[in-house]
C-alpha positions in Angstrom: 5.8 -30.1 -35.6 7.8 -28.5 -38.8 7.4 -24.3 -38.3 5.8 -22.5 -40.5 6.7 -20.6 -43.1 4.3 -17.8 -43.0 2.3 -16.4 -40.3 0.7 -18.2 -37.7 -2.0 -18.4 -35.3 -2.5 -19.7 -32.0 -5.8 -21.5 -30.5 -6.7 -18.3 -28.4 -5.1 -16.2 -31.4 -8.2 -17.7 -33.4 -10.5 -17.4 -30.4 -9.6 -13.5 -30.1 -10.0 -13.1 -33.8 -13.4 -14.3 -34.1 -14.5 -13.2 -30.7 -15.3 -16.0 -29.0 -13.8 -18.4 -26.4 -11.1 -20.8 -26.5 -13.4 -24.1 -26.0 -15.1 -22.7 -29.3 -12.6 -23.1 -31.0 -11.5 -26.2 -29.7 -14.9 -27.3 -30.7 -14.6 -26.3 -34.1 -11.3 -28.9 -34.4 -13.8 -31.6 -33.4 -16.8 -30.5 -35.1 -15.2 -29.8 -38.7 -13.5 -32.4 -40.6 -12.0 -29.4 -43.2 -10.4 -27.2 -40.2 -6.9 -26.3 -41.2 -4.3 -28.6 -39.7 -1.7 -27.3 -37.6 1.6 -26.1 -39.1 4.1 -25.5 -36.5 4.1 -25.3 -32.0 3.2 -28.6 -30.0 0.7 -30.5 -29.6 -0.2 -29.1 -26.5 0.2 -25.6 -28.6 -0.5 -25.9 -31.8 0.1 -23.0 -34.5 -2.0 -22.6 -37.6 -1.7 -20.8 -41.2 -3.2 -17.7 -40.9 -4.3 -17.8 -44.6 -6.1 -21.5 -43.8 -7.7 -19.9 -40.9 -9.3 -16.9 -42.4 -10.2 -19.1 -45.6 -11.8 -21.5 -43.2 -13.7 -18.6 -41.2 -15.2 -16.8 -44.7 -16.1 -20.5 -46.2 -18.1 -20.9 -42.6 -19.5 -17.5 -42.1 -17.7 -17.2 -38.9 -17.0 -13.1 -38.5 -13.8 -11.9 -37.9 -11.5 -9.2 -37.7 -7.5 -9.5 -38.8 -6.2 -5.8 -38.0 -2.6 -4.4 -39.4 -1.1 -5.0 -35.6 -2.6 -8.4 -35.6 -0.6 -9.5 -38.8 2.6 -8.2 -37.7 2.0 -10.2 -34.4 0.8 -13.3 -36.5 4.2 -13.0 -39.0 6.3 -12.6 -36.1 5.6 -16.2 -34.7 5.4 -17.2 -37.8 9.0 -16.1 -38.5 10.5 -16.8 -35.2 11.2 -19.6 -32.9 9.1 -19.1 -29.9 13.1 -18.5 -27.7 13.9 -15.7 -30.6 10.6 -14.0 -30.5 11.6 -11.7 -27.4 14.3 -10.5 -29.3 12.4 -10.1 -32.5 10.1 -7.9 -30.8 12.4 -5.8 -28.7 14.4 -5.1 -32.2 11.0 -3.8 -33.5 10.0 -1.7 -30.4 13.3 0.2 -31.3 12.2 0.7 -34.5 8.9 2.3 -33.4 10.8 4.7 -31.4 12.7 5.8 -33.8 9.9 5.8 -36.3 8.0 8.0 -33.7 10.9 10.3 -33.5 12.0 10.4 -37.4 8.8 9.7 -39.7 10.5 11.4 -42.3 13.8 9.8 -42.2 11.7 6.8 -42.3 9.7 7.5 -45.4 13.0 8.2 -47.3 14.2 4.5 -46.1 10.9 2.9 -47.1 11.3 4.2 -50.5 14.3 1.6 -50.9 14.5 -1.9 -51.7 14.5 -4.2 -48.7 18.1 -4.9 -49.5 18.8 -1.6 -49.1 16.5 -0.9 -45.7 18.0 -4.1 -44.2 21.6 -2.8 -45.1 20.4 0.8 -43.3 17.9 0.3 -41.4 20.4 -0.5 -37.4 22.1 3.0 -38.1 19.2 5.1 -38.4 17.9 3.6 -35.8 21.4 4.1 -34.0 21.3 7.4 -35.0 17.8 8.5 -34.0 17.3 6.8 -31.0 21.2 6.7 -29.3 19.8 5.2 -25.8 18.6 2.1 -27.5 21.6 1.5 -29.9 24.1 -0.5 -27.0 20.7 -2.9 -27.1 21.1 -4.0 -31.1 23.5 -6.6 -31.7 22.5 -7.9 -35.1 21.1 -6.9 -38.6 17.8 -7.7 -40.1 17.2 -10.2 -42.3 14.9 -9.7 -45.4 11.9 -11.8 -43.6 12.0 -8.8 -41.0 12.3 -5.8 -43.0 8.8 -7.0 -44.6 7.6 -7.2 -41.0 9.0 -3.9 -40.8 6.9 -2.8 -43.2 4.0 -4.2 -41.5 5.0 -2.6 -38.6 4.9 1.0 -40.0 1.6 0.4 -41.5 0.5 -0.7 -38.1 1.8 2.2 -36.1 0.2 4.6 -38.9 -3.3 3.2 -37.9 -2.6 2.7 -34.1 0.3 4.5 -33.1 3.1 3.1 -32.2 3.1 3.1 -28.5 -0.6 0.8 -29.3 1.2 -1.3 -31.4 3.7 -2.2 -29.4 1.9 -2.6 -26.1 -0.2 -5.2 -28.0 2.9 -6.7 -29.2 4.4 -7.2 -26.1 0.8 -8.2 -24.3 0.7 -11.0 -26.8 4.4 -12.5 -26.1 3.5 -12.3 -22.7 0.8 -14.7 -23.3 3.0 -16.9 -25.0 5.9 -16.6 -22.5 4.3 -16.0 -19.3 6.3 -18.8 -17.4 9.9 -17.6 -18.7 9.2 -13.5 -17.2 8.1 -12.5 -13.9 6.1 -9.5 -14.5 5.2 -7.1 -11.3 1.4 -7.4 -11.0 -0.1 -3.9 -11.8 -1.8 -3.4 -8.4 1.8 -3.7 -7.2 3.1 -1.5 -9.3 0.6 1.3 -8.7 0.8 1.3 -4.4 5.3 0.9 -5.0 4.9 3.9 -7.2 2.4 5.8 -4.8 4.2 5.0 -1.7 7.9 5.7 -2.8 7.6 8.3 -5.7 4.5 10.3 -5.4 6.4 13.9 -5.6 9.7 12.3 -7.2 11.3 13.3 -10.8 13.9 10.6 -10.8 13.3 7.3 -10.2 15.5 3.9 -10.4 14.6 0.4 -10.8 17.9 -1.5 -10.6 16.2 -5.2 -11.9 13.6 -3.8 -14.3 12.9 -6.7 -16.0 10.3 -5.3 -19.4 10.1 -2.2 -17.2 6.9 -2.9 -15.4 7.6 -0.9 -12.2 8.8 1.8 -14.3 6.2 2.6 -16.4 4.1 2.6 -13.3 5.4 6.3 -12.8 4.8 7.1 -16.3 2.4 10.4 -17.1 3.0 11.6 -12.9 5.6 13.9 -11.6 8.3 12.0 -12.7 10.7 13.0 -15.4 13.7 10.5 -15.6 13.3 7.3 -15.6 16.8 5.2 -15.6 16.8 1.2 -15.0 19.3 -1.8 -15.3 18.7 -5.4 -16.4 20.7 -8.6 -17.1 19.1 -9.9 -19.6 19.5 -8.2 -23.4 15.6 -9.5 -24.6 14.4 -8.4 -21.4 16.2 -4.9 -21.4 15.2 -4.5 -25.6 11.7 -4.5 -24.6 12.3 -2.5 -21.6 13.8 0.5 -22.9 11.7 0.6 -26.3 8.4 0.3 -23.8 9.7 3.3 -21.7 11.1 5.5 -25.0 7.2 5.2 -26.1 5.6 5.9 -23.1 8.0 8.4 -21.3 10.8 10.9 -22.2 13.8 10.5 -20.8 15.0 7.1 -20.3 17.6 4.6 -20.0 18.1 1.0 -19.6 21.6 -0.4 -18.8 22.4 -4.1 -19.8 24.7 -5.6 -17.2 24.3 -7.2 -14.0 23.2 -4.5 -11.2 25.0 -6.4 -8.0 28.5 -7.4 -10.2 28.8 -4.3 -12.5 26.2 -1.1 -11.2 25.9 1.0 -13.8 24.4 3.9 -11.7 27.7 3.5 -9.4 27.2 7.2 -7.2 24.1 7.9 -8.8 21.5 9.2 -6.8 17.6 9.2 -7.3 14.0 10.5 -5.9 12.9 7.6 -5.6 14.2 3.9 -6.0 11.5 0.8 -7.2 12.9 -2.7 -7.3 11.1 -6.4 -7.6 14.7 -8.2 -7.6 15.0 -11.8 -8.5 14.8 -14.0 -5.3 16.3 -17.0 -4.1 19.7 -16.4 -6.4 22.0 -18.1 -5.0 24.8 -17.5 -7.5 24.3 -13.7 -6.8 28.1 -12.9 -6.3 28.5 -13.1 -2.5 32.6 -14.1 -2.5 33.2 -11.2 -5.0 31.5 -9.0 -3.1 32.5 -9.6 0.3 34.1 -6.1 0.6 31.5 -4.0 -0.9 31.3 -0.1 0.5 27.2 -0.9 -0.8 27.1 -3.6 2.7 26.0 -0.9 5.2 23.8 -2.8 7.5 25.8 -5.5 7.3 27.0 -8.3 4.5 24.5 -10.6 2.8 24.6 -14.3 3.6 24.9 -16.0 0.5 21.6 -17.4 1.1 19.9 -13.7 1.3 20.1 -12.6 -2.3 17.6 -9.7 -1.8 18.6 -8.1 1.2 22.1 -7.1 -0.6 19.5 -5.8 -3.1 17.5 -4.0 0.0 21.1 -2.0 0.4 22.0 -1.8 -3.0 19.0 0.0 -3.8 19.0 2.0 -0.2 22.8 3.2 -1.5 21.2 4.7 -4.9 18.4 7.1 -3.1 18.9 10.3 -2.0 18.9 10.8 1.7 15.0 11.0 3.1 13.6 9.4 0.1 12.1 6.4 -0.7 12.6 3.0 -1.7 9.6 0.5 -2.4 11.1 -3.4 -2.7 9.1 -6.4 -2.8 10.8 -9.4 -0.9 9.9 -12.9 -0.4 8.0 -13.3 3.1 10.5 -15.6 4.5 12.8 -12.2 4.3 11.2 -10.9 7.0 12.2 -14.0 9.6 15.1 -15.9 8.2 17.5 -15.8 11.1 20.5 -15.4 8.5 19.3 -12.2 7.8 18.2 -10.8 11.3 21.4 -8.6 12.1 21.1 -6.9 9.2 17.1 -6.7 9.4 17.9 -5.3 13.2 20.5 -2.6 11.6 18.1 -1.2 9.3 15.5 -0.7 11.9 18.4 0.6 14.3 19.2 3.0 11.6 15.6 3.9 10.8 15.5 2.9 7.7 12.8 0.4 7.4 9.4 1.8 8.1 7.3 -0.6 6.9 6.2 -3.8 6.2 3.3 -4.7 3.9 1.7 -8.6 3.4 0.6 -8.8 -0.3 -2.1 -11.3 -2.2 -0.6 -14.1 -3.6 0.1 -14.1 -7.2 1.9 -16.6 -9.1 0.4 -19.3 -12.0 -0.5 -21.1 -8.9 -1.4 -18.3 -6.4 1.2 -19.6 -3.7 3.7 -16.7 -4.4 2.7 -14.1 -1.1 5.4 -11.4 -1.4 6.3 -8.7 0.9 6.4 -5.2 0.7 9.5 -2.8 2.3 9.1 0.7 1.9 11.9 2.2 3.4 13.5 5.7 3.7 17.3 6.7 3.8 18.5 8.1 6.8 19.1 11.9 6.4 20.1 12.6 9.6 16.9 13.4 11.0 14.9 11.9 14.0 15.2 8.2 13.7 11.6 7.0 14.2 10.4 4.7 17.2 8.1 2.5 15.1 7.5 0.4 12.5 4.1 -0.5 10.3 2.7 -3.8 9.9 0.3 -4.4 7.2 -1.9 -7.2 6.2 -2.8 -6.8 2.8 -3.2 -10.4 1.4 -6.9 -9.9 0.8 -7.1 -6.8 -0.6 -3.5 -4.6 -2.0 -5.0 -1.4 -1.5 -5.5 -1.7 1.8 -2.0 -0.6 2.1 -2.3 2.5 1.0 -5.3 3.9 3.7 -3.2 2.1 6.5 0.3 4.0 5.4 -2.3 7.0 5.3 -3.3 7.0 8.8 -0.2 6.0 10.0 1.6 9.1 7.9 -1.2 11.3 9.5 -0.9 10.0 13.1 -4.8 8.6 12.8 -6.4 5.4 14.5 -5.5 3.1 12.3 -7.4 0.6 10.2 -8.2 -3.1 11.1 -5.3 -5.1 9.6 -2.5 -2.6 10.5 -0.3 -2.4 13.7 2.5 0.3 14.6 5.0 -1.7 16.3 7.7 0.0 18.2 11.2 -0.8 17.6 12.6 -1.7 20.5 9.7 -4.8 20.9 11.4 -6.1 17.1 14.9 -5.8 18.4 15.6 -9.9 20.1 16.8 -12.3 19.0 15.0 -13.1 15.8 14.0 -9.5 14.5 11.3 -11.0 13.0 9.6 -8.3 10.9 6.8 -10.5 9.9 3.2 -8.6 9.7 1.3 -12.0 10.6 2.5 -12.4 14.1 2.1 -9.4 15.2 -0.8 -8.5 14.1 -1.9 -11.8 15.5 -0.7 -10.5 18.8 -2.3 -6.9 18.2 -5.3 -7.4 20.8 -4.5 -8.6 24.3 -6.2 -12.3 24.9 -7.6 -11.0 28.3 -9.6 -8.2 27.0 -10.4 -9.5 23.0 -11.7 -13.2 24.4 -15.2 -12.0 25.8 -16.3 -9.9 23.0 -15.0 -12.9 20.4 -17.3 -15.1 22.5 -19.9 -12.7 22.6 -19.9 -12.7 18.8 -19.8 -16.5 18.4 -23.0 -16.5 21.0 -24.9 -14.2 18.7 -23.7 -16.0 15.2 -24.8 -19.3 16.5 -27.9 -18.2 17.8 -28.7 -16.7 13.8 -27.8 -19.3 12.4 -30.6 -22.3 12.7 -33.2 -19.4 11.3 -31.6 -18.9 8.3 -32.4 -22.5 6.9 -35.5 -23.0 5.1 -38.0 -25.9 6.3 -37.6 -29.1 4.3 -39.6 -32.3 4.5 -38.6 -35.2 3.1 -40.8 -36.6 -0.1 -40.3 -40.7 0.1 -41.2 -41.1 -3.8 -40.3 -38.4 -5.7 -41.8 -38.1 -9.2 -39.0 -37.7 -11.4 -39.3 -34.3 -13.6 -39.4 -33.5 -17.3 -35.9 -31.7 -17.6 -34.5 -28.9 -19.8 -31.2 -28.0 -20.6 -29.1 -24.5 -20.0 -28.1 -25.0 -23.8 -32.0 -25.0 -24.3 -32.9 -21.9 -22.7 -30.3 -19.9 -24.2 -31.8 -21.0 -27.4 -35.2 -19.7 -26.1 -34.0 -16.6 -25.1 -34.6 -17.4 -21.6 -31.5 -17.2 -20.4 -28.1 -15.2 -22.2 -24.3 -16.7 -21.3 -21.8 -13.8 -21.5 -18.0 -14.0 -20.5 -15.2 -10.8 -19.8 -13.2 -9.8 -22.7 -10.1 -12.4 -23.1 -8.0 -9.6 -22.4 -8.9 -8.1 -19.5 -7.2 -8.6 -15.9 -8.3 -8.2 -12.5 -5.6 -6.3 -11.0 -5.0 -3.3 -13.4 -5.3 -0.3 -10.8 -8.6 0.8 -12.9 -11.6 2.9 -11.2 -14.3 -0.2 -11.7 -14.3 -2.9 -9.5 -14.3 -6.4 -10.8 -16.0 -9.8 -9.2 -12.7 -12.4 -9.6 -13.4 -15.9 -9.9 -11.5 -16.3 -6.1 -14.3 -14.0 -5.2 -17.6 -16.6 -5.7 -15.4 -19.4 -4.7 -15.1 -17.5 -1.5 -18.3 -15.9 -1.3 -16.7 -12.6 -0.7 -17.2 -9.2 -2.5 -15.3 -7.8 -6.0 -11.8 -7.2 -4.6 -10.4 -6.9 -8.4 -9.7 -4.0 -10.2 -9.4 -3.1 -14.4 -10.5 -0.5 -16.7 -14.1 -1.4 -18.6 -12.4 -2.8 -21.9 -14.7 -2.9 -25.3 -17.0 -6.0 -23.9 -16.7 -5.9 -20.4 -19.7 -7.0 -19.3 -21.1 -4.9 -16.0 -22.8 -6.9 -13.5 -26.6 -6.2 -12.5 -28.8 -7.6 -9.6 -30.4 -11.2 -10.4 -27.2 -12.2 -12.5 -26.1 -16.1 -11.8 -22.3 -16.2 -12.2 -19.9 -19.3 -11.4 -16.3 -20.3 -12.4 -15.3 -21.7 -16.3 -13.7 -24.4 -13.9 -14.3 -25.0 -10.5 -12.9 -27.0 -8.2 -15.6 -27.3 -6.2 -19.5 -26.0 -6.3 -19.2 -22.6 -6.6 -22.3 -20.3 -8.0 -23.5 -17.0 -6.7 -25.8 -14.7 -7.7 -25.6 -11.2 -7.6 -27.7 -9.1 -5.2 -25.9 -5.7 -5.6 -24.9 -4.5 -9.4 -22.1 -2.5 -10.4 -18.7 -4.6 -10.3 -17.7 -5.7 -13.8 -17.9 -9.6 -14.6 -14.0 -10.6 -14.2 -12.0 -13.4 -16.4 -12.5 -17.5 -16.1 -16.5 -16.7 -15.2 -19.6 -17.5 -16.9 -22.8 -15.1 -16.3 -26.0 -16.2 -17.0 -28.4 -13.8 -17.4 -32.2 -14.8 -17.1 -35.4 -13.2 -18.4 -37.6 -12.8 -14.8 -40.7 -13.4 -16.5 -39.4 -17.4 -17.3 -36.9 -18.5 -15.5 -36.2 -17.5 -11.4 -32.3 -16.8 -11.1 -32.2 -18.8 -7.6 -33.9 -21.7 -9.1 -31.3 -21.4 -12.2 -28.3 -21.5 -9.6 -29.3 -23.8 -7.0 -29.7 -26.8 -10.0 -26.2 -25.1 -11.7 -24.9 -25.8 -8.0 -26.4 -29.4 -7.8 -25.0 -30.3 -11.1 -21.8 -29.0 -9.9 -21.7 -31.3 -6.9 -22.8 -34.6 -8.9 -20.1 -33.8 -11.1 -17.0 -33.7 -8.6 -15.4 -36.8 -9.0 -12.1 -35.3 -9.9 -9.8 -32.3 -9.0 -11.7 -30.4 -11.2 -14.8 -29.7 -12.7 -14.0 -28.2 -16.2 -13.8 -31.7 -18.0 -16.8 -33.0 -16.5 -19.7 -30.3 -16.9 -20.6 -28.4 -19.8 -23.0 -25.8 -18.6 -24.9 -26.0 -21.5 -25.9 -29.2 -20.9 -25.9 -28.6 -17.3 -30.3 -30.2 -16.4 -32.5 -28.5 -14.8 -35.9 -29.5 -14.1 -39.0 -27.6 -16.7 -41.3 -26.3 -14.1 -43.6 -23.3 -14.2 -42.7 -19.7 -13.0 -44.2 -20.1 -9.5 -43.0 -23.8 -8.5 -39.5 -22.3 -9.9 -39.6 -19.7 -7.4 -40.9 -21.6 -4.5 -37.5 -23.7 -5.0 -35.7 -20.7 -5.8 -36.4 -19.3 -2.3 -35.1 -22.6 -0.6 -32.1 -22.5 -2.2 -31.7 -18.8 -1.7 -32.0 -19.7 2.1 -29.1 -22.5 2.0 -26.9 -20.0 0.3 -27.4 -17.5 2.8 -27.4 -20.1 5.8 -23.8 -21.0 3.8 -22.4 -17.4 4.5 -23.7 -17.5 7.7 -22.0 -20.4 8.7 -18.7 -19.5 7.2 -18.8 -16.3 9.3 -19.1 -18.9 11.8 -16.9 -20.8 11.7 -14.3 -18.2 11.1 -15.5 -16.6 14.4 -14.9 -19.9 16.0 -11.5 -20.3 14.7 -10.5 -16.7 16.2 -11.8 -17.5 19.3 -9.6 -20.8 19.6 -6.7 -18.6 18.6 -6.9 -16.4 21.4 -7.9 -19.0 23.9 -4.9 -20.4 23.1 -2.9 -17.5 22.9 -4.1 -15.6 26.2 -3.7 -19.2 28.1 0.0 -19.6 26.8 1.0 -16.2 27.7 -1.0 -15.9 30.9 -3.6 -13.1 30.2 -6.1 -15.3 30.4 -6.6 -18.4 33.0 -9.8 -21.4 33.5 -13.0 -20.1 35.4 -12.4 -20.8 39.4 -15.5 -20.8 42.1 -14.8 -17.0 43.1 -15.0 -16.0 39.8 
């Protein structure tokens, strides 16, 4: 499609506006033969005329709200090709900065023609911000000095530290698949492990300077990174000027050209680009930073583990995530086996999977540089793929010399040093309990699970001609008032590092308990007892309902919410559920039920709740049996284990 040329607006643009979901608005394109065409994007993205869109929402009495930020973001797209609007928006963070720093000098440009702000405008910023000058390459044009504008009008209302985080949240919705950005959960235990009491702190790959700003508002005080990439290091440094004081952001490649070369810092952060093959292993064959060894050219990130171990201060920290294949690769176990020879490494951390497709499993290395001190005898292993804090109470007691917690295992040393140095957490945790002793209680268990099992189903007779019921609709009882469908804020995340817990899709697909994390946004809906919540999309029948309140309703969920006195909230999900099994024909549900014309059966209060109390039975008899079965597994596991390494043997007569 031809761009625009004015602002635009994206489907969930419009959604956000207006305050309601993306499949509204979808709906609307259907419904309404006089809803603006698009104007620019794809057809799988499509951009819209802000002016059309607003028109369209006032003809149709459709509320909405189009704040000062909101149009800069809207004229940026539409100003910009979707590859320049990085560097649009970096250019404009550095403005910000410098029109937090000189709001005066500013005024005196403003007064000027946009000929003469566009001829001026690099220099002062040059001038009052020096640290980001090396980032600005070109002048603007007169299309940006009116977005300029915009922008000061914007920051005037928000601030401009606001304005720019909600600049750079929305281009990483549009460009989530061209930046890898360091979940914040990450973020927050790298920063809490490595640089609790530090005032300096390094990140040599700091991409929009994620890890950085993690450390932002403790006891640090400098805050210095490098990047490769000049978009990625504009929006970097203008990120960290507004949020921090002192700060810099190099632009050149870290291994090739260090910027920091004999710098030393409290504490170093680093989520380095893996897999790079083209990294600079022949130039760099004789580098003074290879002290455990040189990196095979197929190990990109442990010449980052070293270059980042070379730019700490001796007995600090350094927190790097790898990829979990680090932690075995046999190319990389001399080097793995001189770090823990030199004491460096102290421990290694298993983290939930993240990614677009949740396959991505990285590790965490928190090591310490070697100060001459004791070299310690052991290492920590860590599983914390279910749950990212976890890491922090197990590096706790192991700091403290307490018991540790399940899911954590001190390994000494000299058990790591064969032939593989494998340092990952998974096998030896799986070889934590000793098959000889851990098989009879795992059996016990089993004995007991099966044994509570049968119970827990409710009694069922079989009816050989049913009558067939009057039905309802979910779509109708939300028109009653019978039920209310509410949904989290478009905005908010699950892994945030806030105070409230938050129930994550993966959660009621897996029956488990809120593991997310976010602070309560404006519309964050807070979960109470009786609530019936299930995925936007599932995969497969997946519908809980709440027994304890508290945790905040987390993205991609519906909640319905019922009135007690007409409709029982196990009666609501089991049919929800039942309609979610008659519709899995395909990989996934989302095209194939709409809950609000999800059918349930119109039956009084009392023969509701009769059913209710069955199904409540066969989701609790569910649980059960996945308990079960997982107890199963782990009793094969050791079975298998003990018998292979001879800790345990069959039964004989004597016994």
């Amino acid at each position: 499609m031809p761009a625009s040329d004015g602002p635009t607006v994206a489907t969930g643009d419009i959604a956000r506006l207006a305050g309601v979901g993306r499949a509204a608005v979808s709906n609307w394109r259907r419904r309404f033969p006089d809803f603006p065409q698009p104007v620019g994007g794809s057809s799988a993205s499509p951009l819209f005329a802000v002016a059309e869109v607003e028109a369209w929402l006032s003809r149709h009495d459709k509320p909405f709200r189009l704040t000062p930020v909101d149009r800069v973001w809207q004229s940026l797209r539409g100003s910009a090709a979707d590859l320049e609007l990085g560097d649009r928006i970096g250019n404009l963070g550095g403005f910000l900065v410098f029109l937090e720093r000189d709001p005066a000098g500013w005024k005196a440009l403003a007064d000027q023609s946009d000929a003469v702000v566009a001829d001026r405008l690099v220099e002062a910023i040059r001038t009052a911000v020096p640290e980001f000058g090396h980032l600005i390459t070109d002048l603007p044009g007169p299309d940006t000095v009116t977005i300029v504008r915009m922008a000061a009008e914007a920051a005037d209302q928000d601030g401009s530290r606001a304005a720019f985080d909600f600049l750079c949240e929305r281009y990483l919705e549009v460009h989530s698949r061209r930046h890898t950005v360091t979940p914040a959960a990450f973020a927050s235990i790298m920063v809490a492990l490595a640089a609790s009491e530090a005032e300096t702190i390094f990140d040599p790959a700091c991409g929009i300077g994620t890890l950085l700003l993690g450390a932002a508002g403790g006891s640090v005080k400098e805050f210095r990174g490098q990047e490769v990439n000049r978009t990625t290091a504009r929006i970097a440094a203008a990120r960290l000027l507004l949020h921090t004081g002192d700060s810099r952001v190099a632009l050149a490649d870290s291994l090739r050209s260090d910027a920091y070369a004999g710098a030393l810092f409290d504490a170093v952060v680093c989520n380095p680009p893996f897999a790079d093959r083209s990294w600079g292993h022949d130039e760099l064959a004789g580098d003074a930073r290879w002290e455990y060894g040189l990196p095979p050219r197929g190990e990109p990130e442990l010449a980052w583990v070293q270059h980042c171990l070379r730019h700490v201060k001796p007995g600090r920290w350094v927190a790097i995530l790898m990829p979990g294949a680090a932690a075995s690769r046999r190319s990389g176990r001399r080097i793995r086996g001189n770090l823990l020879r030199a004491g460096a490494l102290r421990t290694v951390i298993s983290l939930p999977a993240t990614g677009p497709t949740g396959a991505v499993a990285p590790d965490l290395w928190l090591m310490r540089r070697p100060d001459g001190a004791r070299r310690p005898d052991e290492v920590l292993m860590v599983d914390a793929s279910s749950e990212s804090a976890h890491a922090m109470r197990a590096w706790a007691a192991f700091s403290a010399g307490s018991d540790l917690p399940g899911g954590s295992r001190a390994v000494q040393i000299i058990d790591l040093l064969d032939d593989h140095v494998d340092l990952a957490p998974a096998r030896h945790l799986a070889a934590a309990g000793t098959p000889s002793s851990a098989f009879p209680p795992a059996l016990a268990s089993l004995s007991a699970a099966v044994d509570a099992l049968v119970p827990t189903l409710p009694d069922l007779v079989g009816i050989p001609s049913p009558d067939a019921p009057v039905m309802t609709t979910i779509g109708e009882l939300v028109r009653t008032c019978a039920v209310t469908i509410r949904q989290a804020p478009m905005k908010m995340g699950t892994d945030e590092g806030g105070p409230t817990p938050v129930l994550t899709a993966r959660d009621v697909r897996l029956g488990r308990p809120a593991s997310g994390t976010a602070v309560a946004l404006p519309g964050a809906v807070t979960l109470r007892t009786g609530d019936v919540v299930t995925p936007l999309a599932p995969r497969a029948p997946a519908v809980r309902v709440v027994t304890d309140g508290g945790p905040l309703l987390g993205p991609r969920l519906y909640l319905l919410r019922v009135d007690p006195e007409q409709v029982d909230p196990y009666f609501l999900a089991g049919f929800l559920r039942t309609a979610q099994r008659g519709a899995s024909g395909g990989s996934s549900l989302a095209g194939r039920l709409d809950i609000r014309r999800t059918r349930i059966p119109r039956l009084p209060l009392s023969a509701q709740r009769s059913l209710g109390e069955a199904f409540r039975r066969l989701m609790a008899f569910e649980v059960r049996l996945r308990e079960t079965t997982a107890l199963g597994e782990e009793l094969v596991e050791r079975g298998f284990l003990g018998l292979g390494d001879g800790s345990l043997r069959p039964t004989t007569a004597a016994d």
